[in-house]
C-alpha positions as CSV (number, residue, x, y, z in Angstrom):
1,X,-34.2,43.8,-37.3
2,X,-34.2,46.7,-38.9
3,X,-32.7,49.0,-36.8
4,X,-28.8,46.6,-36.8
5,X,-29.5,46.6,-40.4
6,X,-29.5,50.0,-40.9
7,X,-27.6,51.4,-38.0
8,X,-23.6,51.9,-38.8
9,X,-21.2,49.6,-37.1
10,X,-20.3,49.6,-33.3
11,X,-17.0,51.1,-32.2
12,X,-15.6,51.8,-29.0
13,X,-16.9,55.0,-28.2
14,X,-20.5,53.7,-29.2
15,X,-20.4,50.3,-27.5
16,X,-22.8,50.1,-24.7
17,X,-20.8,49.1,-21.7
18,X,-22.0,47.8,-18.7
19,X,-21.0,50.3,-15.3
20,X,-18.4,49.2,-13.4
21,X,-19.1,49.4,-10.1
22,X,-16.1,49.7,-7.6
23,X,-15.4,46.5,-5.0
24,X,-14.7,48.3,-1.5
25,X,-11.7,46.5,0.4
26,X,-12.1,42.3,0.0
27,X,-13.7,40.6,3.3
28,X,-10.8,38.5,5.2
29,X,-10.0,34.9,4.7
30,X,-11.2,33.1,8.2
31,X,-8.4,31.2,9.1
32,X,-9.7,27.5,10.4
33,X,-10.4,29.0,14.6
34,X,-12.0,31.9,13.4
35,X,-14.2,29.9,10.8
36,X,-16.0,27.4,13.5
37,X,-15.2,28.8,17.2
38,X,-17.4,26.4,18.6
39,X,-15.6,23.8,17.8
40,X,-12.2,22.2,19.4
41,X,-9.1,22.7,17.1
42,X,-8.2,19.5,15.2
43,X,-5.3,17.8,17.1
44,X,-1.8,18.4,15.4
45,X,-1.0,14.7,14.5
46,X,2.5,13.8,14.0
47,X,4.2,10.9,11.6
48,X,5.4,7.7,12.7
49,X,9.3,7.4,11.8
50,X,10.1,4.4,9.8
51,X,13.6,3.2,10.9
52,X,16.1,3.3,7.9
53,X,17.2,-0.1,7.1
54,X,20.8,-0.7,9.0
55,X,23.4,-0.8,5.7
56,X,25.7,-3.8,7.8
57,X,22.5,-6.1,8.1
58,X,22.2,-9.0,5.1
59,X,19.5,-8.4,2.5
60,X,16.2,-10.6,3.0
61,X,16.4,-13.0,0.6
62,X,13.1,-14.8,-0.2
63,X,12.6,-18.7,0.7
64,X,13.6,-20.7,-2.4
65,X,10.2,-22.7,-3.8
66,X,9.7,-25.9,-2.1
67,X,10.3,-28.6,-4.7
68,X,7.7,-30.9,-5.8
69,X,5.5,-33.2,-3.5
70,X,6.4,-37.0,-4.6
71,X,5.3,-39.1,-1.8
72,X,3.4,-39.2,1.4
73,X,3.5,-42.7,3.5
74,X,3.8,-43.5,7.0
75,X,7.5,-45.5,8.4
76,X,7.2,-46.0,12.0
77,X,4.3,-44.7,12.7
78,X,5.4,-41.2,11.6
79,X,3.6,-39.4,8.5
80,X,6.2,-38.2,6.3
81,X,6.3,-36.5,2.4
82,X,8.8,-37.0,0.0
83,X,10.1,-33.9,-1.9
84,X,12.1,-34.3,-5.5
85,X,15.0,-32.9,-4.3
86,X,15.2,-35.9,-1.9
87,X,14.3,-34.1,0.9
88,X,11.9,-35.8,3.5
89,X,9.7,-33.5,5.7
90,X,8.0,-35.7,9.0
91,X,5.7,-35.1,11.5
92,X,7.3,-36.0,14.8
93,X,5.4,-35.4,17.6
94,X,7.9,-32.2,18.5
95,X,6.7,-30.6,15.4
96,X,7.3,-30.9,11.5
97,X,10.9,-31.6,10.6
98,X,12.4,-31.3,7.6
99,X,15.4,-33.9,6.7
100,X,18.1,-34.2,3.8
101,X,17.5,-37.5,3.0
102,X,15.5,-40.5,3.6
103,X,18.8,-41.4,5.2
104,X,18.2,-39.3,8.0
105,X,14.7,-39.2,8.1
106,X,15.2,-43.5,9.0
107,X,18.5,-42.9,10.8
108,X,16.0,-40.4,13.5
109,X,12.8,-42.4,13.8
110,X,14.7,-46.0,14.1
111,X,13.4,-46.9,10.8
């Protein structure tokens, strides 16, 4: 501890410096073959085109919420639901209907 006590202060010319030792000519970058020969090259995979979206065609517009459920009964035999817009929706034995009114719904079952 003496010795940085006593000794005058470092410049330049007095620093210690490590040697510098001169780098030859860098080693190559392996390009992807040359780095695994061995192996298969990776197949070159190409995109999927979306198609564009034809400008003349109508927007999709979402299905409006189904209003809600009043009543479920049976007329004629057939199951039906009663909506609060009015609407009826059936099960006929060609599928589920929907109709405008209990009008129809009666008017296409005999009811």
């Amino acid at each position: 501890l003496g010795d940085i006590l006593t000794s005058p202060p470092a410049t330049p010319e007095t620093v210690n410096m490590p040697e510098v030792i001169e780098v030859g000519t860098p080693e190559p970058v392996l390009t992807e073959p040359e780095m695994a020969p061995h192996l298969p090259a990776a197949p070159q995979l190409e995109m999927a085109s979306v198609p564009e979206a034809d400008p003349f065609d109508p927007p999709m517009t979402p299905e409006p919420p189904r209003p809600p459920l009043l009543r479920e009964g049976v007329i004629a035999g057939v199951t039906f639901r009663l909506y609060g817009d009015g609407s009826i929706e059936a099960d006929l034995p060609e599928g589920t209907t929907r109709f405008d009114s209990l009008r129809a719904f009666r008017s296409h079952v005999g009811g």
